[in-house]
Steps between C-alpha positions, in 0.01 A plus 500: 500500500422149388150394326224373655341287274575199694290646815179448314557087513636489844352239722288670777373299848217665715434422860117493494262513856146492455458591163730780526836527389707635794891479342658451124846390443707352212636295755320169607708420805442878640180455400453156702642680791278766495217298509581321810418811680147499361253165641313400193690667233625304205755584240406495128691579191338829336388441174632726188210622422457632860846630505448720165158619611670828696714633226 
């Protein structure tokens, strides 16, 4: 099995509605398309220190 110390830096994209984050990917374009099922959602880039906070 491979390492996974590049997973730590990998660029994440939420799909956010109301204040509440509703999907994750490391995919923008997924991301994007899972958003247009939401009215009012908007896709941001989650920040590192966001990202690191769970582990």
């Amino acid at each position: 099995m491979g390492c996974g110390c590049n997973k730590r830096n990998r660029q994440q994209w939420e799909v956010v509605v109301g204040g509440r984050i509703v999907y994750t990917s490391t995919n923008k374009s997924t991301a994007e398309t899972v958003a247009r099922r939401y009215d009012g959602s908007e896709v941001r880039e989650k920040s590192q220190q966001q990202a690191g906070a769970g582990s």
